[in-house]
FIZA-260365 format. One record per residue (C-alpha): residue number from 1; chain; x, y, z. Coordinates in steps of 0.1 Angstrom, whole numbers, padded with zeros to 4 digits. Layout:
FIZA-260365
(r NUM, A, (X, Y, Z))
...
***
This chain:
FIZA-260365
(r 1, A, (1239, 0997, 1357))
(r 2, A, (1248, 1006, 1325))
(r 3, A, (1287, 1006, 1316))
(r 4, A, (1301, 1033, 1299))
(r 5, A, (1317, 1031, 1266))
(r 6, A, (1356, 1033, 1264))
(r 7, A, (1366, 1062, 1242))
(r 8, A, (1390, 1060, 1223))
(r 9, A, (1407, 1089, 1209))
(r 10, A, (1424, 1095, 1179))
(r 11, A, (1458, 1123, 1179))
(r 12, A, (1449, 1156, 1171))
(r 13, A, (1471, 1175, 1148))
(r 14, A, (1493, 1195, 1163))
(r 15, A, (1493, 1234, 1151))
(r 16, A, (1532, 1226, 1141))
(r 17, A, (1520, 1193, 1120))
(r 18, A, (1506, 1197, 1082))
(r 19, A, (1481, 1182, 1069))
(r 20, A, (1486, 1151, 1048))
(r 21, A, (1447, 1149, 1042))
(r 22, A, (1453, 1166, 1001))
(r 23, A, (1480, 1139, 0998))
(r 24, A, (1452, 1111, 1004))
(r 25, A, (1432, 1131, 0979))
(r 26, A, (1455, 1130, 0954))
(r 27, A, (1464, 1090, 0957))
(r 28, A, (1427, 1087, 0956))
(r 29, A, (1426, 1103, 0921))
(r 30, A, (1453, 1083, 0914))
(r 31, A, (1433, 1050, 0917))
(r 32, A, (1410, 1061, 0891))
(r 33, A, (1385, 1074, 0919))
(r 34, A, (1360, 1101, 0925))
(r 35, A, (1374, 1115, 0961))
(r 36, A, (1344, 1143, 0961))
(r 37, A, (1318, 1109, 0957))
(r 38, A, (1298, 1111, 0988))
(r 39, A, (1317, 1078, 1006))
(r 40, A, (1351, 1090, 0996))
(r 41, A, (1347, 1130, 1003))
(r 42, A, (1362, 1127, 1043))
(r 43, A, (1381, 1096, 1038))
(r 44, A, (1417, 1116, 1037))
(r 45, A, (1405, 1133, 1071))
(r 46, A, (1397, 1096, 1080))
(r 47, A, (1432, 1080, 1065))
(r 48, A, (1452, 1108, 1084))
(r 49, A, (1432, 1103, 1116))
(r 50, A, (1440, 1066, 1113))
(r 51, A, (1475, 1068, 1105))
(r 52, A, (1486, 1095, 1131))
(r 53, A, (1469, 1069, 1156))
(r 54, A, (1488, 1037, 1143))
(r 55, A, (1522, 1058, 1141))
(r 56, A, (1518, 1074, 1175))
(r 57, A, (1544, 1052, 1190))
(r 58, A, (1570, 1080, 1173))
(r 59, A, (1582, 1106, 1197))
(r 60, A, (1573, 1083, 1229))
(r 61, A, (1605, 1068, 1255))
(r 62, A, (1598, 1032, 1269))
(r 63, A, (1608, 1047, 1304))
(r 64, A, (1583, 1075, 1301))
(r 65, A, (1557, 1044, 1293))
(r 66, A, (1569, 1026, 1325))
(r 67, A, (1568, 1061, 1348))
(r 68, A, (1582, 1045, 1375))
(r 69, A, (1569, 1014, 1378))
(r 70, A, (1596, 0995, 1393))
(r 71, A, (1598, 0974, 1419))
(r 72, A, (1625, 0963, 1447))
(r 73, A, (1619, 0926, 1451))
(r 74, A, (1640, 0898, 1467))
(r 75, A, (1625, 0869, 1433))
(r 76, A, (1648, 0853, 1409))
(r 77, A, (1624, 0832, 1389))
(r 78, A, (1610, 0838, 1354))
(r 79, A, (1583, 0858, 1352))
(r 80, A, (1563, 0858, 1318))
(r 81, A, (1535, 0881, 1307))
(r 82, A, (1520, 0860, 1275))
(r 83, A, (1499, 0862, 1243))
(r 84, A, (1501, 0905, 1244))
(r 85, A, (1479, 0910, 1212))
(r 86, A, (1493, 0940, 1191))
(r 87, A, (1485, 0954, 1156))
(r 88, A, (1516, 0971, 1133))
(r 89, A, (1524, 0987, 1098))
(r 90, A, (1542, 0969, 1076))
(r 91, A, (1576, 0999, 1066))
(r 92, A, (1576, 0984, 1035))
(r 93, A, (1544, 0988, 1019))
(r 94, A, (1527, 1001, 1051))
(r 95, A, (1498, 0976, 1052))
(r 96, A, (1492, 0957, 1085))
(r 97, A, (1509, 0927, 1105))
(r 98, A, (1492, 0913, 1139))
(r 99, A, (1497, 0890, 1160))
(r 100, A, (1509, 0883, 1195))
(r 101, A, (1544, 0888, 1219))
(r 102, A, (1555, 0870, 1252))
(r 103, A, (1581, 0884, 1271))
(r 104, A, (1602, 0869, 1296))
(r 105, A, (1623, 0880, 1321))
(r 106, A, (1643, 0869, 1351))
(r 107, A, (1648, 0896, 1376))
(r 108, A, (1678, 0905, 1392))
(r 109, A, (1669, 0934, 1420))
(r 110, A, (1636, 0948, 1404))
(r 111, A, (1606, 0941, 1389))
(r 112, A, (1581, 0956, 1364))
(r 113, A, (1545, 0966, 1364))
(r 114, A, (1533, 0936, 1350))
(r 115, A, (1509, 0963, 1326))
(r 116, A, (1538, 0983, 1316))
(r 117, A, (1551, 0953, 1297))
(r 118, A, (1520, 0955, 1273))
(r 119, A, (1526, 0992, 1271))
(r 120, A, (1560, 0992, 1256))
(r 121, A, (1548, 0964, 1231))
(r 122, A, (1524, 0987, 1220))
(r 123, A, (1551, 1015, 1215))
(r 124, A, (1573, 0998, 1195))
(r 125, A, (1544, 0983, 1175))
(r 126, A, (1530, 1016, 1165))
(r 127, A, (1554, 1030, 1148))
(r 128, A, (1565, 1017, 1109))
(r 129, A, (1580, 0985, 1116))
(r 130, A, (1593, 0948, 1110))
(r 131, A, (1588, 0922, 1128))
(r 132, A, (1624, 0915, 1134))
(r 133, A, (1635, 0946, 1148))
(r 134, A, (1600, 0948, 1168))
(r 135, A, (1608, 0921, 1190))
(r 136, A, (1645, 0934, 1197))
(r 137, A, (1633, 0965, 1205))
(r 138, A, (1611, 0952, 1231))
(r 139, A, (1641, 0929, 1244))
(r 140, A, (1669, 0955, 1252))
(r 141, A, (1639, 0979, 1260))
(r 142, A, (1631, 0957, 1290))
(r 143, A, (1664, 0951, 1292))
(r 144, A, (1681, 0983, 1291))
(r 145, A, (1650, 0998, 1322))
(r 146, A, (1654, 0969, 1350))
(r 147, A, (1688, 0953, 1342))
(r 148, A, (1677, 0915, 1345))
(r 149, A, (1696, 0883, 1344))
(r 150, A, (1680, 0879, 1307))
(r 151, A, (1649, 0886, 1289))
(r 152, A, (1631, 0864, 1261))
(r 153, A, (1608, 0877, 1237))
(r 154, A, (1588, 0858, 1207))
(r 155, A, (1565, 0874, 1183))
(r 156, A, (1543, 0856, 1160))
(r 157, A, (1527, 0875, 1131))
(r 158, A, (1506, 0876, 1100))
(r 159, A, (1513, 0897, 1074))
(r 160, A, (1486, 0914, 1051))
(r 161, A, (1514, 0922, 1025))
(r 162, A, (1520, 0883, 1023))
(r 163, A, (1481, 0876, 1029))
(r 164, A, (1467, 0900, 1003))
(r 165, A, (1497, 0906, 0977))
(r 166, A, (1525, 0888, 0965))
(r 167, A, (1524, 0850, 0974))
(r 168, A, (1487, 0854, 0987))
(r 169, A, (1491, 0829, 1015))
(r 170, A, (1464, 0838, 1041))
(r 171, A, (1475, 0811, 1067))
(r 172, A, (1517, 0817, 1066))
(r 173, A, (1531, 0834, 1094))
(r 174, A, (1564, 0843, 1106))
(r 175, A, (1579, 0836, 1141))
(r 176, A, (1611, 0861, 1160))
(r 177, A, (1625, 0858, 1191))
(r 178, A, (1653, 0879, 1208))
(r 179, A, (1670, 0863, 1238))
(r 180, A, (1693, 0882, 1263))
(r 181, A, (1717, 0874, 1290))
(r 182, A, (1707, 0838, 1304))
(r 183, A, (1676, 0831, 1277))
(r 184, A, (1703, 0829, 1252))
(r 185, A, (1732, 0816, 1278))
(r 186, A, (1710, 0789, 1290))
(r 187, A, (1694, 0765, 1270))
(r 188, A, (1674, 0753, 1302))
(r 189, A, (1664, 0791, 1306))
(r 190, A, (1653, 0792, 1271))
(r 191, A, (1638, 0758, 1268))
(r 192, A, (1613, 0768, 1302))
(r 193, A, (1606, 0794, 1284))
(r 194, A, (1595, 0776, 1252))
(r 195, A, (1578, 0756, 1271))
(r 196, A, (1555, 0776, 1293))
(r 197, A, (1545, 0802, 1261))
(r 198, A, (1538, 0766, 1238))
(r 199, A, (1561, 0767, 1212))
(r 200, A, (1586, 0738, 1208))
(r 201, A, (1621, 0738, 1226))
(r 202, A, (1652, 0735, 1202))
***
C-alpha cells in the first residue's frame, strides 16, 4: 500500500496582514536583478510564503502547544528527550542557524508529553532569534508549565551568517546551555546530564 505524502502547509495571509511580496520585488531590483525574468517573477510570493512559515512561532503560547499534556506521576529521575533537530533565523541578518537541543528535566509532581517537548523547541525556534536566548526560552518555558526540581537545556548550532559571510568558517559552531533549579545546584545533576546527551562534564 502506497503511503500518503505529508503535506505540509505554508500560513496563509490573513485578510488583516499586508503583503510584503512588492518589498521582495524591490530588494530584488536592488541586487541588480530582473524580478519580471521568468525564474524570479513569483519568487516574492515564494520569499513571503517562506518567511511567514519560518516566523510562525510569533503569536503562539508554549501552554497552548502543550494543551494539556500533563501528567500526575509518582518519578523523580531525569528524564531527557535528546538530539530535537530544529531550523531558525538568524535576528541579525536573518539568515539561518540549525542544529539540535536536549532538554532535561527532573520532575517534581508531573510530567510532559514527551512530543510536546519538541513542540515548544520549534516555537521558540521559529520566530527571529539567537541562540542564546533560544535555549533560555525553552528552559523557564518547561520550567515555568510543570514546576520541576530543574531543567537542563543545551543547543548546538551552525550559523550560515558565520558559514557564508564574515569569518567564512563552515565547520565552527556554537554551544548554550541554560540550567535551572538542581541542573545548576547540582553538579552531579548536571554532570549526568552531560553525560547521557555526550558532551563533556565540567
Amino acid at each position: 500500500m502506497a503511503r500518503s505524502k505529508r503535506v505540509v502547509r505554508m500560513p496563509a495571509i490573513r485578510p488583516e496582514e499586508s503583503s510584503f511580496a512588492p518589498l521582495i520585488h524591490k530588494i530584488l531590483e536592488q541586487l541588480v536583478e530582473d524580478p519580471d525574468r521568468e525564474g524570479l517573477s513569483r519568487t516574492p510570493e515564494r520569499v513571503e510564503k517562506a518567511l511567514r512559515f519560518l516566523t510562525s512561532g510569533y503569536g503562539r503560547d508554549a501552554r497552548q502547544v502543550v494543551n494539556g499534556a500533563l501528567f500526575e506521576v509518582k518519578y523523580d529521575e531525569m528524564v531527557i528527550v535528546k538530539d530535537i533537530e530544529f531550523f531558525s533565523m538568524c535576528e541579525h541578518h536573518l539568515l539561518p542557524f540549525f542544529g539540535k537541543i536536549h532538554v532535561a528535566y527532573i520532575p517534581k509532581r508531573r510530567v510532559i508529553g514527551l512530543s510536546k517537548i519538541p513542540r515548544i523547541v520549534d516555537m521558540f525556534a521559529r520566530r527571529l532569534q539567537i541562540q542564546e536566548r533560544l535555549t533560555q526560552e525553552v528552559a523557564q518555558s518547561i520550567q515555568a508549565i510543570i514546576d520541576p526540581i530543574g531543567v537542563g537545556v543545551i543547543c548546538e548550532a551552525r550559523h550560515f551568517c558565520m558559514m557564508m559571510r564574515g569569518v567564512e568558517k563552515q565547520h565552527s559552531g556554537a554551544v548554550t546551555s541554560a540550567m535551572l533549579g538542581a541542573f545548576r545546584d547540582r553538579k552531579t545533576t548536571r554532570d549526568e546530564f552531560l553525560a547521557l546527551v555526550g558532551r563533556p562534564a565540567s
